[in-house]
C-alpha positions as CSV (number, residue, x, y, z in Angstrom):
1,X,-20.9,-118.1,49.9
2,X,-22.3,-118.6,53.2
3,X,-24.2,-116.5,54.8
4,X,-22.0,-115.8,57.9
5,X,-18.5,-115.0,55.9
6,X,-21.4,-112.5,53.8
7,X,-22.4,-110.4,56.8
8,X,-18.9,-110.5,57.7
9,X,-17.3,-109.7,54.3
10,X,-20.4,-106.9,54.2
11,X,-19.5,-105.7,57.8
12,X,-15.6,-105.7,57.1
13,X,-15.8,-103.2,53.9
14,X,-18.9,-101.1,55.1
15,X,-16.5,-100.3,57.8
16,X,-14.0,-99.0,55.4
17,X,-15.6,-97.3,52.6
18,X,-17.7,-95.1,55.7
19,X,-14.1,-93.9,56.8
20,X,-14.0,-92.5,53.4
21,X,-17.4,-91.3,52.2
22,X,-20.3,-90.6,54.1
23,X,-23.6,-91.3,52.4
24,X,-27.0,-89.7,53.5
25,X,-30.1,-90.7,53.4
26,X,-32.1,-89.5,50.4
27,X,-28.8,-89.0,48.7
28,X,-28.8,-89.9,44.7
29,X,-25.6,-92.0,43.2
30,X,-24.8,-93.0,39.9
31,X,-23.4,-96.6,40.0
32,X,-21.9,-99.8,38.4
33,X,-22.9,-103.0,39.1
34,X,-19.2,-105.1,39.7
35,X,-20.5,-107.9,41.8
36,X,-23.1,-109.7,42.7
37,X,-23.9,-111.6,45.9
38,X,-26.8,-113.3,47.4
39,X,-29.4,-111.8,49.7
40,X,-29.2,-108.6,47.1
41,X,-26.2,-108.0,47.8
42,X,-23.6,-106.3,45.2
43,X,-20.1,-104.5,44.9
44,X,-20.5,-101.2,43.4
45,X,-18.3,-99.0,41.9
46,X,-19.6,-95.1,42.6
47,X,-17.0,-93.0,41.0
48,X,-13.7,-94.3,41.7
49,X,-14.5,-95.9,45.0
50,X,-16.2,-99.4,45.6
51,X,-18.5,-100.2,48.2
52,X,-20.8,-102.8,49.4
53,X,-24.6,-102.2,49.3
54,X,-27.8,-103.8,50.1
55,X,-30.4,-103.5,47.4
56,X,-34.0,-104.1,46.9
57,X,-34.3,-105.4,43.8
58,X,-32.2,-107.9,41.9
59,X,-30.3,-106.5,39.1
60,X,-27.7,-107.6,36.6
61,X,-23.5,-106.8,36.8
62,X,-22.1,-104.6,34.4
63,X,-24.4,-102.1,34.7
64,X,-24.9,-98.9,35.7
65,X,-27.8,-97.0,37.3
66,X,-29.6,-94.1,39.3
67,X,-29.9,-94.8,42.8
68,X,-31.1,-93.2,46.2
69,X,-29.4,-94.1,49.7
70,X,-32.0,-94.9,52.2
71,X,-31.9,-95.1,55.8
72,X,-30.4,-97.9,57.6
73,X,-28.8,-98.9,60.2
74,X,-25.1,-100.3,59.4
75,X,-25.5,-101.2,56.0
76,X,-26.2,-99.1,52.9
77,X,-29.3,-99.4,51.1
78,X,-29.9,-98.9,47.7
79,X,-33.0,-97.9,46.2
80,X,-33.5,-98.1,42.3
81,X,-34.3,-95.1,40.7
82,X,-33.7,-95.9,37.0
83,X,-31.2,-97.3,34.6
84,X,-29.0,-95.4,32.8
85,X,-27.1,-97.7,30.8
86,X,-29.3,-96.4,27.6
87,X,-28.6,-93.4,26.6
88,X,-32.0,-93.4,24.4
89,X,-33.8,-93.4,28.0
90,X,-31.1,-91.3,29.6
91,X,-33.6,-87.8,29.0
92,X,-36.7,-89.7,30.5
93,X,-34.2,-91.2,33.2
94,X,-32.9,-87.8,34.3
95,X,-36.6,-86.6,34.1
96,X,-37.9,-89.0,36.6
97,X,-34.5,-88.1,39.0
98,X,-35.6,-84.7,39.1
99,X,-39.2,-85.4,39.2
100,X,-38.2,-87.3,42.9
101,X,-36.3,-84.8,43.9
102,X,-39.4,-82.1,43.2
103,X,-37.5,-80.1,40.6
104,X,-38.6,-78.9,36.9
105,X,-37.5,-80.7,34.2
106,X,-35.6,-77.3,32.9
107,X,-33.2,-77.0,30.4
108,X,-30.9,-75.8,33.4
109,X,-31.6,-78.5,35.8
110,X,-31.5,-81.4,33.1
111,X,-27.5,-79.9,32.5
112,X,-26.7,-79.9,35.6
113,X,-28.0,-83.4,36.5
114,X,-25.9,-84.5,33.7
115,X,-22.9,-82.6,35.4
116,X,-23.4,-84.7,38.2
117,X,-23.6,-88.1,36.1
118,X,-20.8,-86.9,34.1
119,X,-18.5,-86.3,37.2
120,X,-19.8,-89.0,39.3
121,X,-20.7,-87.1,42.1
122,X,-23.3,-88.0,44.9
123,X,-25.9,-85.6,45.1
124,X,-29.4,-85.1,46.7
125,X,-32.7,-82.6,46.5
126,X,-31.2,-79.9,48.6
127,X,-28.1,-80.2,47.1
128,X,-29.2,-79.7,43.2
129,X,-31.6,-76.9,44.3
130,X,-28.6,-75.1,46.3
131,X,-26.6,-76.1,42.7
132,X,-29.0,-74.8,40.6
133,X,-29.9,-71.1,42.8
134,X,-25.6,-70.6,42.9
135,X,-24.8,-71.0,38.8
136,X,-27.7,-68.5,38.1
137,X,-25.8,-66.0,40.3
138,X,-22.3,-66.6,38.4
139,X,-21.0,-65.7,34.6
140,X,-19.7,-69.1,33.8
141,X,-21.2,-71.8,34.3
142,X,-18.3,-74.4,33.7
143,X,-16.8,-72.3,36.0
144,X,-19.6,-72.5,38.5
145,X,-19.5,-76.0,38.3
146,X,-16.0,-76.8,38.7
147,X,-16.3,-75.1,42.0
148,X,-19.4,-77.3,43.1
149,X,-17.1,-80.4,42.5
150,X,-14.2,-79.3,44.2
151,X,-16.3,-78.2,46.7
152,X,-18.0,-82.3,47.0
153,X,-15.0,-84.2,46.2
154,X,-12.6,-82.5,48.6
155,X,-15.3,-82.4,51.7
156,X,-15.7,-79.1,52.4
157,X,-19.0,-77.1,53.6
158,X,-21.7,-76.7,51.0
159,X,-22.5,-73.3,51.9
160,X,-22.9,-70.4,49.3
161,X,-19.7,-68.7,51.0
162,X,-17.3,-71.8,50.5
163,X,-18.8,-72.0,46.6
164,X,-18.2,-68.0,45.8
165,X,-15.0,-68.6,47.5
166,X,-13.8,-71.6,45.1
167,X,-15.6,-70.1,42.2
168,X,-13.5,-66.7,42.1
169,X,-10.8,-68.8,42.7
170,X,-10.7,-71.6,40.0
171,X,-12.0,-68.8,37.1
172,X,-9.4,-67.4,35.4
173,X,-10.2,-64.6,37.2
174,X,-6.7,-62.9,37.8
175,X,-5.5,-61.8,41.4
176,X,-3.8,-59.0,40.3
177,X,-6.4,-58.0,38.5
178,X,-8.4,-58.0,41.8
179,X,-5.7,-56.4,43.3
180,X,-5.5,-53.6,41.1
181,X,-9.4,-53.0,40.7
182,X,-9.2,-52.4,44.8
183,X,-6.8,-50.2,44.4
184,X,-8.2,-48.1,41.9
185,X,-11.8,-47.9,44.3
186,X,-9.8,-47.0,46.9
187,X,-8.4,-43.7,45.5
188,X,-12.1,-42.1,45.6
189,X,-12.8,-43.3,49.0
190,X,-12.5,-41.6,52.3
191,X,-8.6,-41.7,53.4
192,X,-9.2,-43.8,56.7
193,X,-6.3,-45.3,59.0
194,X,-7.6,-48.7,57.4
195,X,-7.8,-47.2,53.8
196,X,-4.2,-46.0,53.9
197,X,-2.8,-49.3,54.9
198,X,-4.6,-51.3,52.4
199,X,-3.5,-48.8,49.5
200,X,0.5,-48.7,51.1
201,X,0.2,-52.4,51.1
202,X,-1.3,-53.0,47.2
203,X,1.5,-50.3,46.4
204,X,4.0,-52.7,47.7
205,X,2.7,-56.0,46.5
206,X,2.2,-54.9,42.9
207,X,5.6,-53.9,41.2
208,X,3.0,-52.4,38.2
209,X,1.8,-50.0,40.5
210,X,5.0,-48.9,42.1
211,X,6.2,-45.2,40.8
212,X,9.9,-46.9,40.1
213,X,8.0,-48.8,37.4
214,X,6.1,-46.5,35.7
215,X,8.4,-43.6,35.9
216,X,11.4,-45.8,34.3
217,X,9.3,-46.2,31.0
218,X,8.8,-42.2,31.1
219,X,12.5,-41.9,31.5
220,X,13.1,-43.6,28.7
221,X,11.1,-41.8,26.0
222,X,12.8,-38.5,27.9
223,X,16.0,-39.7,26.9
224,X,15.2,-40.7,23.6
225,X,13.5,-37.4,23.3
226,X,16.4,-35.6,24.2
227,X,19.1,-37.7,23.1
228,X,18.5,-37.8,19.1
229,X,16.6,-36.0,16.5
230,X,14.3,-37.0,13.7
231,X,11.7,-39.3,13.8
232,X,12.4,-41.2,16.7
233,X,12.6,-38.0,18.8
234,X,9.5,-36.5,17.6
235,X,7.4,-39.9,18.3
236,X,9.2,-40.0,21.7
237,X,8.2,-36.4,22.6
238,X,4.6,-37.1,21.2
239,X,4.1,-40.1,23.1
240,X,5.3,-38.4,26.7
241,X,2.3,-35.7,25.8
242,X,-0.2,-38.2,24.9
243,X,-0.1,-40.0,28.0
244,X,-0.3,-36.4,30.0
245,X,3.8,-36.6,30.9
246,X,4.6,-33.2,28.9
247,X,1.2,-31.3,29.7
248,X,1.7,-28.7,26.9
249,X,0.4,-30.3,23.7
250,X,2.5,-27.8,21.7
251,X,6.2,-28.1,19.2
252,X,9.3,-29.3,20.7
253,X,10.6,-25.2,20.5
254,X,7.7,-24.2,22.8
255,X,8.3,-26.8,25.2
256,X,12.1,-26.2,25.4
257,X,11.4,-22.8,25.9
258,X,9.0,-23.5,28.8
259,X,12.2,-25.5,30.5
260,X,14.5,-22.1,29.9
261,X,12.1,-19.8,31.2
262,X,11.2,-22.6,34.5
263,X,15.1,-22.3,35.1
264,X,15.4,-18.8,34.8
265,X,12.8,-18.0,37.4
266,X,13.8,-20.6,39.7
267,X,15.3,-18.4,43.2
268,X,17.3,-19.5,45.6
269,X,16.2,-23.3,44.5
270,X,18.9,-24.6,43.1
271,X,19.9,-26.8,46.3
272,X,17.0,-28.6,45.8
273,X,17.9,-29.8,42.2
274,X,19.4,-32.0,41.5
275,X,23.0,-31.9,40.2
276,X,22.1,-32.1,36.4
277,X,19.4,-29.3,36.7
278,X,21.9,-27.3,39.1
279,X,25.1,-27.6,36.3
280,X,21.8,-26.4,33.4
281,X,20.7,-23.9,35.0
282,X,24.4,-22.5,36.1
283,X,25.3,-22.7,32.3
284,X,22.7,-20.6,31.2
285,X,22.9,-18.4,33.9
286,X,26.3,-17.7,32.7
287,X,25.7,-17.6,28.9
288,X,22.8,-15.0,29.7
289,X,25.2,-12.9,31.5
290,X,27.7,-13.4,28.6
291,X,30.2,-15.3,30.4
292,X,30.7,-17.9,27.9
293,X,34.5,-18.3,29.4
294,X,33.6,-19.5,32.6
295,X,30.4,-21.8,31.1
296,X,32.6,-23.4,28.6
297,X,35.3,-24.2,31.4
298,X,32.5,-25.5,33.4
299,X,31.2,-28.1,30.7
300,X,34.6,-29.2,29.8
301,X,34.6,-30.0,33.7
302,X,31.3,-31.7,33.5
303,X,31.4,-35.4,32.5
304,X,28.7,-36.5,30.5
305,X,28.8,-40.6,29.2
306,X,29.2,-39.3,26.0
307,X,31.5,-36.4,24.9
308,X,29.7,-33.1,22.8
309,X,31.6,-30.2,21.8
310,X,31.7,-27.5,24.6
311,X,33.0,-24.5,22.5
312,X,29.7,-25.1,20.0
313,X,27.0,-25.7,22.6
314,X,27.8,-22.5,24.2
315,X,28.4,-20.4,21.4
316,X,24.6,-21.8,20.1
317,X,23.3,-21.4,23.4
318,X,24.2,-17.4,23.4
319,X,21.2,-17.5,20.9
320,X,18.6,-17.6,23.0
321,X,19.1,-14.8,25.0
322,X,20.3,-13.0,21.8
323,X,16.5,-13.3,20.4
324,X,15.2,-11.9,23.6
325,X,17.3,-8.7,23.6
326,X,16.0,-8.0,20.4
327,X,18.9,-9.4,18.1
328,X,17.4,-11.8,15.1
329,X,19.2,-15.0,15.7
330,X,19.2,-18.6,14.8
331,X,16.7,-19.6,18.2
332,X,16.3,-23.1,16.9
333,X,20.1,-23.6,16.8
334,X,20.0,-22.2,20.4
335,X,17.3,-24.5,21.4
336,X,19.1,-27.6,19.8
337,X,22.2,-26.9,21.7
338,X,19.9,-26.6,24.7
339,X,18.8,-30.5,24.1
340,X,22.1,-31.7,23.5
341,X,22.9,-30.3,27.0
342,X,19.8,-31.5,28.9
343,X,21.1,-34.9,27.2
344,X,24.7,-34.9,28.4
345,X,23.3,-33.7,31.7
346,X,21.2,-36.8,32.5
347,X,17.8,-34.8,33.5
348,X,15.1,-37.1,31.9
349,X,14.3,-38.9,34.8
350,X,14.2,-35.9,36.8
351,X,12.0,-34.0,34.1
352,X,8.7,-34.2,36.3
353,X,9.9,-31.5,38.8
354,X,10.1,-28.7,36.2
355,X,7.2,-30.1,34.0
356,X,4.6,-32.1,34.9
357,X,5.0,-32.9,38.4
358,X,5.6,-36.3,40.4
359,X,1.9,-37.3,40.0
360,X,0.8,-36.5,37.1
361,X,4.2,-38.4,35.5
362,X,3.8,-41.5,37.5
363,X,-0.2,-41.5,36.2
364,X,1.2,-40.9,33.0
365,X,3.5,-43.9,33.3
366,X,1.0,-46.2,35.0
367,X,-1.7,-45.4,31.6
368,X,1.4,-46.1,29.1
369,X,2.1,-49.5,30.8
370,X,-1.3,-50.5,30.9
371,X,-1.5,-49.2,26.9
372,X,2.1,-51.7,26.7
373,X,0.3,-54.8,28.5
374,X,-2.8,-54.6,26.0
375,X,-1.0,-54.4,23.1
376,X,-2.6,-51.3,21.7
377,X,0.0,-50.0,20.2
378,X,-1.3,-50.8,16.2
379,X,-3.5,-48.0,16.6
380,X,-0.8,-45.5,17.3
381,X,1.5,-46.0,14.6
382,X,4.3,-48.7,14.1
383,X,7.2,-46.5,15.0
384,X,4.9,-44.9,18.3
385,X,4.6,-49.1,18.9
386,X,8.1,-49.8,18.9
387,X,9.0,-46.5,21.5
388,X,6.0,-48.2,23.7
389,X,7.4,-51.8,23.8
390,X,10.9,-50.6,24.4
391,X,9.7,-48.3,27.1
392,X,7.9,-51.1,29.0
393,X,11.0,-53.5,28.6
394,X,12.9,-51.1,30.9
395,X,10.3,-50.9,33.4
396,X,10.9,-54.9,34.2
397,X,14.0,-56.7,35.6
398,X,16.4,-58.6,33.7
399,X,15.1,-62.3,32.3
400,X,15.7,-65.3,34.3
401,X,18.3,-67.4,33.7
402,X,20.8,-65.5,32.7
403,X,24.1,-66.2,33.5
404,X,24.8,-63.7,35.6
405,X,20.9,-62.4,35.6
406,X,18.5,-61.3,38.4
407,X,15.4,-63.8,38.5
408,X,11.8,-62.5,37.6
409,X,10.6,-64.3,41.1
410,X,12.9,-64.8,43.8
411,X,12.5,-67.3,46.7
412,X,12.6,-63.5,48.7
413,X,9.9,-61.9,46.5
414,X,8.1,-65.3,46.8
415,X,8.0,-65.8,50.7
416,X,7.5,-61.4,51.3
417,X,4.2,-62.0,49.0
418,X,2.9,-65.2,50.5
419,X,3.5,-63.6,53.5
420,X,1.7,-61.0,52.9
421,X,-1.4,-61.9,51.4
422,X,-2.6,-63.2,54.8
423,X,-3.2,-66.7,54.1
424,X,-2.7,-67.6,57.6
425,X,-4.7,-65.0,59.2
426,X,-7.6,-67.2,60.5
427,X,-4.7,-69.4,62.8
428,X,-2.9,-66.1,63.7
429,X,-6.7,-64.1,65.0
430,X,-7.7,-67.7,66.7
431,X,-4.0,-67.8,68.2
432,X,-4.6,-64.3,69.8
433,X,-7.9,-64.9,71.1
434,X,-6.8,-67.5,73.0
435,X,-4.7,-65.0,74.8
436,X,-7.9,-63.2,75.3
437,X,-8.6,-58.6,74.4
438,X,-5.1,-57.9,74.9
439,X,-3.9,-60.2,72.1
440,X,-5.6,-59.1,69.1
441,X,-3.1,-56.0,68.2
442,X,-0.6,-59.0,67.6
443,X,-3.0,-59.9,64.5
444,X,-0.7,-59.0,61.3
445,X,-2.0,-56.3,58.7
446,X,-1.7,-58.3,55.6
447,X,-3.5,-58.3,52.5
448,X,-6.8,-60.1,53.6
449,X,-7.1,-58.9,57.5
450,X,-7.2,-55.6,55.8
451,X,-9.7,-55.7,53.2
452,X,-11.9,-58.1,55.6
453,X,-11.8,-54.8,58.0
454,X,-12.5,-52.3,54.9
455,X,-15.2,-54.5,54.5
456,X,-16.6,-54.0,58.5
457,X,-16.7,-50.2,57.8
458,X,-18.7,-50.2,55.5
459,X,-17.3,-48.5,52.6
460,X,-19.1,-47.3,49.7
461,X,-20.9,-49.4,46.8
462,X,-17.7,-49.7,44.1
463,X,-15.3,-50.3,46.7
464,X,-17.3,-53.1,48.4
465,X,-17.8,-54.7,44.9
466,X,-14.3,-54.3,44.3
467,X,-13.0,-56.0,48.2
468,X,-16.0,-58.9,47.9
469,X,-14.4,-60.7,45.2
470,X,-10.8,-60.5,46.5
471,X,-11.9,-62.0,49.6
472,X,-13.2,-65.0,48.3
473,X,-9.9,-65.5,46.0
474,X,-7.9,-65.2,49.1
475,X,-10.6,-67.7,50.7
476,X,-10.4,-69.9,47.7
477,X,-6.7,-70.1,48.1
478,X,-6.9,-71.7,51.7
479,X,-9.6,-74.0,51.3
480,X,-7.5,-75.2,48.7
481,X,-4.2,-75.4,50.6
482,X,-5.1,-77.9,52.6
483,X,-3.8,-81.7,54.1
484,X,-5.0,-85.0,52.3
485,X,-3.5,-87.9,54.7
486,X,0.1,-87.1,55.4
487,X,0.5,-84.7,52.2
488,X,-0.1,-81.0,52.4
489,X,-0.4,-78.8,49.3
490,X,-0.4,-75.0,48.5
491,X,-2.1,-73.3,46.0
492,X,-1.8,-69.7,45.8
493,X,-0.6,-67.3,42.2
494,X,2.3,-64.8,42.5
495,X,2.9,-61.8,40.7
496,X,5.5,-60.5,38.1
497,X,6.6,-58.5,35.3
498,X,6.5,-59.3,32.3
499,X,6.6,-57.5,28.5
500,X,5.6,-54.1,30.5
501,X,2.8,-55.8,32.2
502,X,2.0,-57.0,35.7
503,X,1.4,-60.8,35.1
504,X,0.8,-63.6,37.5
505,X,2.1,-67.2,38.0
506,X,-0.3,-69.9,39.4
507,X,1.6,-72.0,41.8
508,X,0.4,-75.8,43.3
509,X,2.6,-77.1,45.6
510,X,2.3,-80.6,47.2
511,X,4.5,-82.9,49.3
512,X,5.3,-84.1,53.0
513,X,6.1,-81.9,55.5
514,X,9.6,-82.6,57.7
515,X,9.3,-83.8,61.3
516,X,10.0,-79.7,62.7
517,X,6.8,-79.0,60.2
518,X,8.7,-77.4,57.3
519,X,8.0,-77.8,53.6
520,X,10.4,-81.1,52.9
521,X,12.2,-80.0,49.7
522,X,13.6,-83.2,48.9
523,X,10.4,-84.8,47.9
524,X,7.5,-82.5,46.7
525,X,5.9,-82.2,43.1
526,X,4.8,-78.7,41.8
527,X,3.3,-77.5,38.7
528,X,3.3,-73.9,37.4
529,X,0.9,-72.2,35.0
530,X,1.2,-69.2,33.0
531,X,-0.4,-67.4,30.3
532,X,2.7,-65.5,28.3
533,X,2.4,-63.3,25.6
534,X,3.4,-64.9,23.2
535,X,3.4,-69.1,23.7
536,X,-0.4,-68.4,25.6
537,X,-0.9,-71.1,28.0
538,X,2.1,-73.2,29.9
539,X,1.8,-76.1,32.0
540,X,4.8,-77.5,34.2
541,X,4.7,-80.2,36.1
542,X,7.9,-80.3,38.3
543,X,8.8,-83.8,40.5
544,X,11.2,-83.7,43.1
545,X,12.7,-87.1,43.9
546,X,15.8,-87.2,46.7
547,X,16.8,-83.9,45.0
548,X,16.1,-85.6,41.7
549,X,14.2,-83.0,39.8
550,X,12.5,-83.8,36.2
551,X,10.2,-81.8,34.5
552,X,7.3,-81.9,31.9
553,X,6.4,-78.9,29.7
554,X,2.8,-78.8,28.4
555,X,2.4,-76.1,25.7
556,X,0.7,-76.3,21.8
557,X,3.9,-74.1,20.6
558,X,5.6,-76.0,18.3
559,X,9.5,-74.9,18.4
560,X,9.4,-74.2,22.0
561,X,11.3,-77.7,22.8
562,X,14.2,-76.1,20.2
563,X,13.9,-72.8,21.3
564,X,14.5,-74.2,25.4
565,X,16.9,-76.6,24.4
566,X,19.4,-73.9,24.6
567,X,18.7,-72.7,28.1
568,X,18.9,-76.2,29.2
569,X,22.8,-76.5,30.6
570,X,22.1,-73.1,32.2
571,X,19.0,-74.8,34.0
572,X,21.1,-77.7,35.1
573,X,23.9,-75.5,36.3
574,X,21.9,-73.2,38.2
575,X,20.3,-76.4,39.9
576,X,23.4,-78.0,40.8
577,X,24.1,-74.7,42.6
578,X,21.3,-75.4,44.9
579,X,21.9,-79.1,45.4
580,X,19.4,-80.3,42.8
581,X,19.8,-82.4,40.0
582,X,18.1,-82.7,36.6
583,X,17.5,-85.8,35.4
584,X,15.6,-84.8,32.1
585,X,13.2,-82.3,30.9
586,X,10.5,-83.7,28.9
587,X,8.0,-81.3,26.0
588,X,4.2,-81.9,25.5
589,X,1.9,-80.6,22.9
590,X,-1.7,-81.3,24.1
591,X,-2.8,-80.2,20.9
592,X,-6.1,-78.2,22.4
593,X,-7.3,-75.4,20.7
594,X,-7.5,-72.2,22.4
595,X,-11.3,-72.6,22.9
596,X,-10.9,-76.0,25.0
597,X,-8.5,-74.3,26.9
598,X,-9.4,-71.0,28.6
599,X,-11.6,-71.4,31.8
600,X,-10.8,-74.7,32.5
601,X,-7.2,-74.4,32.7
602,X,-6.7,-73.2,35.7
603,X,-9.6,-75.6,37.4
604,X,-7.4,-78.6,36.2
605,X,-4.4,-77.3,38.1
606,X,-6.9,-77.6,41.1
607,X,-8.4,-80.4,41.3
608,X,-8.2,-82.5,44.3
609,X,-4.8,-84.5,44.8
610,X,-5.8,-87.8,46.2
611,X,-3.5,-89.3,48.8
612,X,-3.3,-92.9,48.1
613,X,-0.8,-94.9,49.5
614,X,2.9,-93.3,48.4
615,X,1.4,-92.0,45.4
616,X,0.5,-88.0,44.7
617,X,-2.2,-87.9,42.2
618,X,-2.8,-83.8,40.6
C-alpha cells in the first residue's frame, strides 16, 4: 500500500474512532493485533471497537497485548508494555503494569488489574489508584466494580460521588429498603418543617407504611377472634397481643370484660362511635337496666351479614350484670353472647378506639407485616403461621390479571411515584434559577429535593447515614437514565405489595422519543426484574414493535411456562384492549444457581445500551 492512501486511510479512521473514544496520554489498553500495515502501523481491536495506531515496535497479528497511549499529535501511539497472550506470564505481565503505574503488586491491585483485562476497559495510574482507594470503602467488591465500568463505558465523571452514586444503585441494595430505614431515623429526630414533609411524603410513597395497610391485617385477626371459637380464635386473639394490638396479656374473659366495663363508663360519647359500638353499647345499656324487650326488638332491627338468634343473645347477655349484683350465674355464657354480638356488629376494625389506641394498633400492624414479609412465622407455630399469612394477604390488593381484577401497579401508581421521587429535580432547580431568587419556591418537594435539604441541616448521625445512601440511589437512577444517540432510556424500581410485604420492581426502559418529546410507545423495549417469593429471580425482556409486543421470560423455575400458559389469553386480551398485540411469549431457564445470581443481577439489567445503527443492545 502506498504510503499516501496510508496516511490517508490512517487520517480517515483516527478521525472516527476519536468521535467515539477519547484516549489519554499515559492511558493503559489491552489490545488485539487485527492488521498489520507498514511504517508500524496496525488495526487494533480494544474491546469491541477498532482503531488505527502507530506503534513502536513491530509485532505479530493475532495477538494481544498491554499497551500505554503516548502523546502525539493526530495519531495514536502505542507503546508496548507486555504481552499477554500467555497466560503462564500473565502474573509477571500484570506485575510490571503496575510496577509502571507505581503501584504494589497487592493481592488487591493484581484483581483489579485483571478486572480491567477481563472487561476490556482503558485505564491509567490515577485511575487504578482512585479504583483501588473506592472498593476498600464498599462491602462488595463485584459490586464495586460493576459500578467502575459502568461508570468508564458509559462516559460519565470519575469522581468518588458519581461511583457511590452507581454503586448504591446497581447493588441489590433495595429502594424501599432505603426508603423505609429514613423513615424509621426520622421518627427520633427533631419534627422540623423539612422533617414533616419528608416523613408525609415516605408515608405516601410506601403502601407498607400506610395505617390502611397495616390496620387491615389487624382487622382481620379481630374478626377471626370474634367471629369463631376454638383454636383458631384463641391463636387469633394471641397473635393481636403478641404484636402489642390487645395490650392486656391476659384470657379472652378478662379482656371481654375490659370492653364491657370501657362501654359502660363511656358518657355522653356515644356520637363519636361509631354505629356498631353505638348499637353495643345501647344493648347493654338496656340489658343492664333489664329491658330485654326493647334490646331484643332493637337487634332484630339490627342487620348483621349473618343472622344469630336475638332472643338467646340477650337472654345470655342478662348474665353479666347478674354476676355483678351478686347472683351466681353462668358469666362465660354471658361473655360468649357478648362476642357473638361484637361479631354481628362489625367492630373489629374499629377495636383500637376502646383498646389499644390508633398508634399503638397501626405499630402493632406494621411489626406483624414485617414478621409476614420474613417469613418468621415457623417459630410461632403452624396454625399462628397460617393466621399471619392470611392476615398479610388482606393487607394487599387483588392480583393482576384478573378478569375483572385491580392491577398490583397501575400506569397511575406508576407516573404519581416517578413523579415523585424527584428524578428531575436538577432540570426543574436549574429552570428556576434562570428566573433568578424569586423562582426557587417553584422547585417541587419530592422525594430527593427533600432528603438533599434534610441533608443541609444537618441532622443527627443515624439519620444522615440513613439519607446519604438514598441520595446516591436516586443519583444512580439519573445517571443511568440517560440518551445514547437518538435513544433515551429509564432506569428507576417501583414499589408494591406483595405476600404482606412491600416489594419492588426494577424497571429499564429504552426507545425513541416522538417529535413533541414523549415516550414513543409504539417502538420501545423494556425489561423488568423481580425477586418473588416463591420463583426468586425473574427476568423479562419486553419488545415493542408497531404495537407488536413479544416477550421473553428468564427464570430457573421449572413449571412456570405451564403454570403461565393459563394466564396467557387473559394477557393477550387485556393487550388488545390497549391496542397492543402479542405475537408470542417465549420461557428461559438460564439454569444459574442461586450463588451466580444474586449481586450481579441487577448490574446486568444495567449495563450500557449501545446505540448502534437501528439496533438497541441491553
Amino acid at each position: 500500500m502506498e504510503t499516501g492512501k496510508l496516511k490517508s486511510l490512517f487520517t480517515e479512521k483516527t478521525a472516527k474512532q476519536t468521535q467515539m473514544t477519547e484516549f489519554r496520554p499515559g492511558q493503559l489498553i489491552n489490545g488485539k493485533i487485527i492488521k498489520l500495515y507498514p511504517e508500524h502501523i496496525a488495526e487494533v481491536l480494544i474491546g469491541s471497537q477498532k482503531v488505527v495506531a502507530q506503534l513502536e515496535v513491530p509485532l505479530s497479528a493475532n495477538e494481544r497485548y498491554w499497551f500505554q497511549v503516548q502523546p502525539g499529535e493526530g495519531k495514536i501511539h502505542l507503546k508496548l508494555i507486555s504481552s499477554s497472550a500467555n497466560e503462564k506470564d500473565q502474573h509477571g505481565s500484570m506485575t510490571r503494569i503496575l510496577s509502571e503505574l507505581g503501584l504494589q503488586p497487592t493481592k488487591e491491585n493484581l484483581d483489579l488489574v485483571r478486572f480491567f483485562i477481563k472487561e476490556q476497559l482503558p485505564v491509567n495510574g490515577e485511575l487504578l489508584k482512585l479504583s483501588s482507594e473506592w472498593l476498600k470503602t464498599v462491602e462488595s467488591r463485584t459490586a464495586g466494580q460493576d459500578a467502575i465500568k459502568m461508570l468508564l463505558t458509559r462516559g460519565m465523571p470519575v469522581t468518588k460521588t458519581v461511583f457511590e452514586a452507581l454503586y448504591t444503585t446497581t447493588k441489590e441494595q433495595s429502594l424501599v429498603m432505603l426508603m423505609e430505614q429514613l423513615g424509621k431515623s426520622l421518627e427520633a429526630a427533631e419534627e422540623t418543617e423539612t422533617v414533616a414533609s419528608l416523613k408525609k411524603l415516605l408515608d405516601e410513597m410506601l403502601p407498607a407504611n400506610r395505617n390502611s395497610s397495616s390496620a387491615a391485617v389487624l382487622n382481620h385477626l379481630a374478626s377471626i377472634w370474634l367471629g369463631s371459637n376454638g383454636k383458631r380464635s384463641e391463636a387469633a386473639l394471641d397473635l393481636l397481643q403478641q404484636y402489642g394490638a390487645i395490650p392486656v396479656k391476659s384470657s379472652e374473659n378478662n379482656v371481654l370484660q375490659q370492653l364491657v366495663s370501657i362501654l359502660q363508663n363511656l358518657d355522653g360519647t356515644e356520637e363519636n362511635l361509631p354505629e356498631g359500638w353505638r348499637f353495643v353499647k345501647t344493648v347493654l345499656t338496656l340489658i343492664e337496666k333489664g329491658n330485654g324487650a326493647s334490646a331484643r326488638q332493637l337487634m332484630a332491627s339490627f342487620s348483621p351479614k349473618t343472622p344469630f338468634s336475638v332472643d338467646v343473645v340477650a337472654d345470655s347477655l342478662a348474665f353479666i350484670f347478674d354476676r355483678t349484683n351478686g347472683k351466681d350465674t353462668n358469666l362465660q355464657t354471658g361473655l360468649l353472647a357478648f362476642k357473638q354480638l361484637l361479631s354481628h356488629s362489625n367492630v373489629s376494625d374499629s377495636l383500637p378506639l376502646l383498646l389499644a389506641g390508633e398508634a399503638d394498633w397501626g405499630q402493632a400492624g406494621l411489626k406483624l407485616l414485617e414478621a409476614a414479609g420474613k417469613q418468621q412465622q415457623a417459630s410461632i407455630g403452624a396454625l399462628h403461621a397460617q393466621l399471619v399469612a392470611e392476615a398479610a394477604v388482606h393487607a394487599e390488593p387483588a392480583l393482576a390479571l384478573q378478569e375483572e381484577g385491580i392491577s398490583l401497579l397501575s400506569d397511575t401508581k406508576i407516573k404519581g411515584f416517578l413523579s415523585a421521587l424527584g428524578l428531575s429535580f436538577e432540570h426543574h432547580l436549574s429552570e428556576v434559577l434562570k428566573g433568578g431568587e424569586q423562582g426557587k419556591v417553584q422547585v417541587p418537594d419530592t422525594l430527593k429535593s427533600l432528603t438533599l435539604r434534610l441533608l443541609h441541616e444537618d441532622p443527627p448521625l443515624a439519620v444522615k447515614e440513613a439519607a446519604e445512601p438514598l441520595v446516591n440511589k436516586l443519583t444512580g437512577f439519573q445517571l443511568l437514565s440517560q440518551e445514547s444517540g437518538p435513544i433515551q432510556q429509564l432506569v428507576v424500581q417501583v414499589p408494591f405489595i406483595q405476600g404482606g410485604k412491600t416489594s419492588e420492581l426494577s424497571m429499564q426502559w429504552s426507545g425513541k422519543r416522538t417529535e413533541n418529546g414523549k415516550i414513543d410507545a409504539d417502538f420501545c423495549r423494556v425489561l423488568f426484574y423481580l425477586n418473588l417469593q416463591h420463583l426468586d429471580d425473574i427476568i423479562i425482556d419486553m419488545q415493542v414493535q408497531n404495537r407488536v409486543m413479544s416477550i421473553q421470560v428468564f427464570n430457573d423455575h421449572p413449571e412456570l411456562k405451564k403454570l403461565a400458559e393459563q394466564m396467557t389469553p387473559v394477557l393477550k386480551k387485556k393487550l388488545t384492549k390497549l391496542n397492543y398485540q402479542l405475537s408470542a411469549v417465549h420461557f428461559h431457564m438460564p439454569g444459574q444457581g442461586k450463588a451466580e445470581r444474586t449481586e450481579r443481577s441487577l448490574a446486568k439489567l444495567y449495563e450500557q445500551n449501545e446505540y448502534n445503527g437501528v439496533d438497541i443492545k441491553i
